[in-house]
N, C-alpha and C positions, 0 to 999 in steps of 0.2 A: 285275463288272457290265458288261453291253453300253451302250454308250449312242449316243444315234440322234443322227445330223446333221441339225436341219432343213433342209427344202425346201419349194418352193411349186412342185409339177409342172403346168406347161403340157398337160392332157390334152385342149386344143380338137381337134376329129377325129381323136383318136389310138384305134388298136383297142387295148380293154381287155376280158379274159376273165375273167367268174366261173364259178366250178366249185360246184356246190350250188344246192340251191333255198331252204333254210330262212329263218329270221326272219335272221339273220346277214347270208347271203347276199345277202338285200333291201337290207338298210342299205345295202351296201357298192354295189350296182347304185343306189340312188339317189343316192348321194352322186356318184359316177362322173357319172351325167347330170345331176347339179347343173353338174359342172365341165364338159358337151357333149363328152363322151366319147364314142365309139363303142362300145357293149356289145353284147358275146355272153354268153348264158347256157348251160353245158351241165349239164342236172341229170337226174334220173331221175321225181323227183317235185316239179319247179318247183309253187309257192306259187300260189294262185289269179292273189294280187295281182303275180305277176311275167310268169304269162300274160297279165294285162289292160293289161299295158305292152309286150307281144311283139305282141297284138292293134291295142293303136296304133302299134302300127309306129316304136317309141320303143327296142327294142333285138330283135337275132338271140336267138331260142330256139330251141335242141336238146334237143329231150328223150327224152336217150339216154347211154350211160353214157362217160364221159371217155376220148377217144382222144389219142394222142401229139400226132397232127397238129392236133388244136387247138390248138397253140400256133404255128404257122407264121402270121408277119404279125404278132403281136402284140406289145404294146409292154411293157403291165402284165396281171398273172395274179394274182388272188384266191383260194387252194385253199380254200374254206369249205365243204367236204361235210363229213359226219359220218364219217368215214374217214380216222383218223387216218394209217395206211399211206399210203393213197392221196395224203393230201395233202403226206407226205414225198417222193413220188416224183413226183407236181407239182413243190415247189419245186426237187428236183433236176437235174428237166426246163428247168427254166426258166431255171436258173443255167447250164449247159453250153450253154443257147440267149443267155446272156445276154440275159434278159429279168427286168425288175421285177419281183420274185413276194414275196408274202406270204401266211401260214397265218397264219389263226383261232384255231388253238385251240394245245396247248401246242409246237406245235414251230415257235414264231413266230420264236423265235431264228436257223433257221436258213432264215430269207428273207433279202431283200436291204432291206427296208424293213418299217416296222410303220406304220400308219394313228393317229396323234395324235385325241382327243375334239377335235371343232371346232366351230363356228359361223360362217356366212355372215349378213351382213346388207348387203345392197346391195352395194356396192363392198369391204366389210371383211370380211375371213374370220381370224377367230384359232384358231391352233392349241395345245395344250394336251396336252403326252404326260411321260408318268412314268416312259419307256422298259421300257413293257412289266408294270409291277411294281403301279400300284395303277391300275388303272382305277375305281373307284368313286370316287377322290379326285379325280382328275382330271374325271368327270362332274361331280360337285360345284362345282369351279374353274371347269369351263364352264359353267354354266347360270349364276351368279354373273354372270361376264364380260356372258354377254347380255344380265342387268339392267342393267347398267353399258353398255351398248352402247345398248340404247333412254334411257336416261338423257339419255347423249351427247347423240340427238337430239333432244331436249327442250332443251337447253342455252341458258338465256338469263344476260344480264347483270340479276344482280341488288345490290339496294345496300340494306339496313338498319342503320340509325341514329338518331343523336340528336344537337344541336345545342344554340348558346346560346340560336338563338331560340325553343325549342318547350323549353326545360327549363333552369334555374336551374343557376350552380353550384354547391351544396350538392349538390342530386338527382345530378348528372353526376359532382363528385366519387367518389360510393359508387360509379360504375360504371367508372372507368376502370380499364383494362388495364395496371394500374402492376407494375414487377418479373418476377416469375416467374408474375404470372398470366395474364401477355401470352403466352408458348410456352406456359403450359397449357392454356387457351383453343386455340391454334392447334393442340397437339396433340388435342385433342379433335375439332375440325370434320375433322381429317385423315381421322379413322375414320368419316366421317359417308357414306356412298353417296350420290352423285346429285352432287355438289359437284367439280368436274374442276380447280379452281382458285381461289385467294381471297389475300386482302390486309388486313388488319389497321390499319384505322388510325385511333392514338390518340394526340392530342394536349389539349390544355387547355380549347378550346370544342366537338370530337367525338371523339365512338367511333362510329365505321362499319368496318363489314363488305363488304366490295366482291367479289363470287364469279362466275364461269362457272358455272351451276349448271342442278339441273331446278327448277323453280319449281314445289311441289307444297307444300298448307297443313303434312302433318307435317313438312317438311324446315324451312320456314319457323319453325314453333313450337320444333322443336329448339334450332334457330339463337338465337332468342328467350330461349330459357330459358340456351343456355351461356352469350351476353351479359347474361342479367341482366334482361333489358327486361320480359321478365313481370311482373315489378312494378310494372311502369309503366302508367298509364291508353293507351290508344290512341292518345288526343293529343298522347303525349309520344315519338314514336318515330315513324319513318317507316318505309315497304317502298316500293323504288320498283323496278320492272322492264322487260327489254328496254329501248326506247330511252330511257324515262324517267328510268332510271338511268344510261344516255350522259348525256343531258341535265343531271341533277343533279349528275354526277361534274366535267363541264366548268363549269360552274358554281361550283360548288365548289373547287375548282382555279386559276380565275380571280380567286377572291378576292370573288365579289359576294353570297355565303354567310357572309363574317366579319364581325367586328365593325367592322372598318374596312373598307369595301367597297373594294377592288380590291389589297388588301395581298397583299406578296410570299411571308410564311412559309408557307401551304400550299400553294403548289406545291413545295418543296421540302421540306415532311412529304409530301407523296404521292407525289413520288418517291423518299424514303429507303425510306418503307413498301412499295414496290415491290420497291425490293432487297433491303429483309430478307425478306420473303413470297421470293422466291426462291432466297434464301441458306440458307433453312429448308424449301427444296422442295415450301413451300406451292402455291406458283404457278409453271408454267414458261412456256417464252419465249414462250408465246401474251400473256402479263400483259405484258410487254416492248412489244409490240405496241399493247396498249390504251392502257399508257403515254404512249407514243410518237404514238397518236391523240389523246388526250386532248390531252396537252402543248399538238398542233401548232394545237389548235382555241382550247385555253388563250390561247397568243399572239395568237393572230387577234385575240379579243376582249379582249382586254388592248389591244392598238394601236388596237382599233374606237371604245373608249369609254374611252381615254384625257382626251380630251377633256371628259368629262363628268364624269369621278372624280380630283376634284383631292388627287393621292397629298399624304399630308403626315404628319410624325412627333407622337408622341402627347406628345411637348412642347410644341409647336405648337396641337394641340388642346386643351389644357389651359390654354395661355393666352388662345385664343380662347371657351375658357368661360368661365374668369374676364373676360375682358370684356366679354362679353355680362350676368354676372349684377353686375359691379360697375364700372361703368364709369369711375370714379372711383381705382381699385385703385395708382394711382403716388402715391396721399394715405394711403393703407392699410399698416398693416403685418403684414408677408409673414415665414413662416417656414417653411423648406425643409428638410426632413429626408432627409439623402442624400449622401452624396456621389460615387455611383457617375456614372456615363453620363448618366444620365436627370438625377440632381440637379447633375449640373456644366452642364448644356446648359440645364434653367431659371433658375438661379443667374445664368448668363449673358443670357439672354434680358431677366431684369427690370432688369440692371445697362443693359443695352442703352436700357431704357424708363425712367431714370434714376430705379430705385425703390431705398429701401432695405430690405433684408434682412437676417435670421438665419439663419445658413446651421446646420446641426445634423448635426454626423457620430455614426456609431459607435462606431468602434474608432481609427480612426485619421485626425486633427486635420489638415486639408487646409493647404496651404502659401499660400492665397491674402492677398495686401495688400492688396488693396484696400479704402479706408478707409469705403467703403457697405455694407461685410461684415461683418456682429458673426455671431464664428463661437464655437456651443457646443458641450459634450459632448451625448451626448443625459440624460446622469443630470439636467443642469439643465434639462430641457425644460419643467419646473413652472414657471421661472421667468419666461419668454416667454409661453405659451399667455395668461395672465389679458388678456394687450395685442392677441393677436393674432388680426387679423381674415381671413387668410388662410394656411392652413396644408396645405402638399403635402409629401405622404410616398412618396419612394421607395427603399423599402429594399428587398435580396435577402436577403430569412432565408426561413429554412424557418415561420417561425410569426408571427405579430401581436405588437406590440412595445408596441405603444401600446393599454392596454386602460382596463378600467371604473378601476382607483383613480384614473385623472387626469379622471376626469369633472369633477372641482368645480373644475378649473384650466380651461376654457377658456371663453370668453367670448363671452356667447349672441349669436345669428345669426352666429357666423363659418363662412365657406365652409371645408370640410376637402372636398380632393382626396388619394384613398388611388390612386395609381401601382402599388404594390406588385404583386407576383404570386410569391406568394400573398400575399393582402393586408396591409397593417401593422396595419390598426384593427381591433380584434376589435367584432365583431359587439354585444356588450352595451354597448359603449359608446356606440352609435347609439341604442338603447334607451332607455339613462339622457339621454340628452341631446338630447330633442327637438327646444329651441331652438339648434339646432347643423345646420347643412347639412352631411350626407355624399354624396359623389359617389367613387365609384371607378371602378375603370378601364374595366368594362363600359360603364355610364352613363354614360362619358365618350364609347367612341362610339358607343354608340346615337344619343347625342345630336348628335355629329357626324354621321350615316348622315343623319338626319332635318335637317339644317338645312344643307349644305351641297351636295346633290347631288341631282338628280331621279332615282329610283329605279329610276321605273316607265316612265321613260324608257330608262335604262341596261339594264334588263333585257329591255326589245321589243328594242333592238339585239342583244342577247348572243343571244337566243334566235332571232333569224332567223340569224345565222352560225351557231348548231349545224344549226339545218335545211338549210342549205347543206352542211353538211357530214354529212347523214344517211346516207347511202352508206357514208363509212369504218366508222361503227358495223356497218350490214349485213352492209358486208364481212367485218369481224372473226368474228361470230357463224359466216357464212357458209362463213367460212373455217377457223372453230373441228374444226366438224361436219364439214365435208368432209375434213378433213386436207390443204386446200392454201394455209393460213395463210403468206403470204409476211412476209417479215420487216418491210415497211412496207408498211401497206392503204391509203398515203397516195400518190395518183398524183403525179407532177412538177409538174401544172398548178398540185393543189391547195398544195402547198408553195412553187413562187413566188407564187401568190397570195396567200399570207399573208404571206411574205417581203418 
């Protein structure tokens, strides 16, 4: 089997000669003046449509039968007459001239070059050859390409999702992308046309979809259906696009989208989901890029409205709920279920407020002395609840620990704070016990978002710094489509400025 070296020939003002008039012949004289070739035609019976480009004074026609000395000057030679002889003794002419020459029809092997199926579009011309052996596959591959090439220039940043504020988590549960149907999913959008790039990401309060895409309603509806969202009313799901999805992604990223506004864990899910999107050749370094904008805007507005989002741990918050609903709570008795992180760090916090506690392990019985400590298993937890007026559960199990049979052990209006994730208190137990205050972890800071921070303050700041920085978006896009995407859209000024 021959196989061909690509090239990309330079033909600005170079003499190129076609021999033939036919439909063949045309192609190859148009293409030539696509690339501002200089064209000769010599044929016997040149094509209407090849005199009316000879008429505009857009290429040499001879029309007369092939002599030697047409080939003197020339650079490239097309034998495409219907004269298979002749166009052997063409190429041979043109080889002892050493001169570029190619045959049309079957004795194309012994030219110096074969013409690849191609497409020009603007600045981008892709070529597409099978060396010689299936041209109708090769057309096929090309026309393809081209959809994909107006695609390209359609290409916006698009972002569809769902959150904790616009969807519960029971509903969010059923949709997240847990296991193997996190790369099944991914391999599905792979095959999807129009989509040049994307990012996956799933964590506990979203699923979003983040793509370099063409923004078109079936590509949308696809997308819609592989995540699941179909099922969802309108209002539980979001499409934001072009800069609005800059806008929401920085946002989002800066933490004033969670549940504790300015908290640190997503930005580090969305840049791990970055690198797995590129590890999985979802996304290439163009995603790198968004990153790396997003990130730098992230920071900005992170130092902008420090000031107004007083960071603090969700033990912290939870004591400050409890004080707000029982302000009396060092006369109360407290029982803590945990003894991980979270229950060693409240445990500590009430002994600090000279309260006394039951402190309630697991599996295994904490070593603490302190004599304000009555510490149980959790099998005796019956035995506490009937006294206890405040009760925080933070355990890490995979399932709810504390369900409906201890409904008739605990003692009505007591505050129960559930820490857990995924929660400790099964759901029917709130049911049965309506004279019982449940708070968990969401409600914990919802409640904090809303009583300790101006919001709508915080987010007029955040969102004049993305508009300061609307340009890098531009850029990216800009840069997508062009093919001259540098590896940071971020100028020096704007990096020490945030710096």
């Amino acid at each position: 089997m021959i196989t061909a070296y690509p090239v990309n020939l330079l033909l600005n003002g170079k003499k190129c000669l076609v021999l033939g008039g036919g439909k063949v012949a045309l192609r190859k004289v148009l293409k030539l003046l696509d690339f501002a070739a200089e064209v000769t035609v010599v044929a016997t019976e040149p094509s209407a449509r090849i005199r009316e480009l000879a008429d505009s004074s857009l290429l040499t026609l001879n029309e007369r039968p092939f002599r030697d000395s047409d080939l003197d000057g020339m650079f490239l030679v097309y034998a495409a007459t219907d004269d298979h002889a002749l166009n052997n003794k063409i190429i041979m002419l043109a080889e002892n001239a050493k001169i570029l020459a190619c045959a049309v029809d079957k004795g194309w092997q012994k030219g110096s070059f074969i013409t690849p199926a191609s497409i020009r579009h603007k600045e981008i011309t892709i070529s597409v050859s099978s060396q010689g052996t299936a041209c109708r596959k090769t057309k096929l591959i090309k026309e393809n390409l081209a959809r994909h090439i107006e695609s390209v220039e359609n290409t916006e940043l698009i972002v569809i999702g769902t959150d904790q504020r616009i969807l519960p988590l029971k509903m969010r549960e059923s949709l997240h992308l847990s296991g193997l149907r996190f790369d099944h999913a991914g391999e599905m959008i792979m095959n999807i046309w129009g989509i040049q790039g994307f990012v996956l990401l799933n964590t506990c309060n979203r699923i979003e979809f983040i793509a370099a895409a063409r923004n078109s309603s079936p590509l949308i509806d696809i997308l819609t259906t592989i995540l699941r969202f179909d099922s969802l009313a309108k209002e539980e799901y979001y499409i934001k696009t072009a800069y609005d999805a800059f806008k929401h992604l920085c946002l989002c990223t800066s933490g004033l989208y969670s549940q504790t506004p300015g908290e640190n864990n997503i930005t580090a899910q969305f840049k791990n989901a970055c690198v797995y999107a590129q590890k999985k050749n979802w996304a290439g370094p163009v995603f790198h890029v968004l990153q790396n904008n997003v990130l730098h805007v992230t920071k900005h507005i992170r130092n902008e409205t420090s000031d107004l989002l007083k960071e603090i741990e969700i033990e912290d918050i939870a004591m400050n709920f409890i004080a707000s609903k029982m302000p009396d709570f060092r006369n109360r008795r407290i029982t803590i279920i945990g003894t991980g992180v979270v229950g060693k760090n409240i445990k500590n916090i009430f002994l600090e407020k000279k309260s006394r506690i039951t402190w309630v392990y697991h599996s295994k019985r904490p070593t603490d002395k302190d004599p304000d400590v009555n510490i149980l298993s959790l099998d005796d937890l019956g035995r506490v609840l009937p006294e206890t007026d405040i009760l925080i559960t933070a355990l890490s199990l995979d399932k709810p620990t504390i369900c409906g049979i201890l409904d008739k052990y605990f003692k009505p209006g007591a505050e129960v704070i559930d820490l857990g994730m995924p929660r400790n208190i099964s759901k029917n137990l709130a049911e049965l016990r309506k004279d019982v205050k449940f708070t968990n972890i969401e409600d914990l800071k919802h409640w904090h978002s809303r009583n300790t921070c101006d919001m709508v303050q915080v987010f007029a700041k955040a969102e004049k710094i993305i508009d300061e920085h609307r340009d890098t978006y531009e850029k990216f896009i800009k840069g997508f489509i062009d093919g001259h995407q540098t590896k940071q859209a971020f100028s020096r000024a704007d990096r020490k400025r945030i710096e």
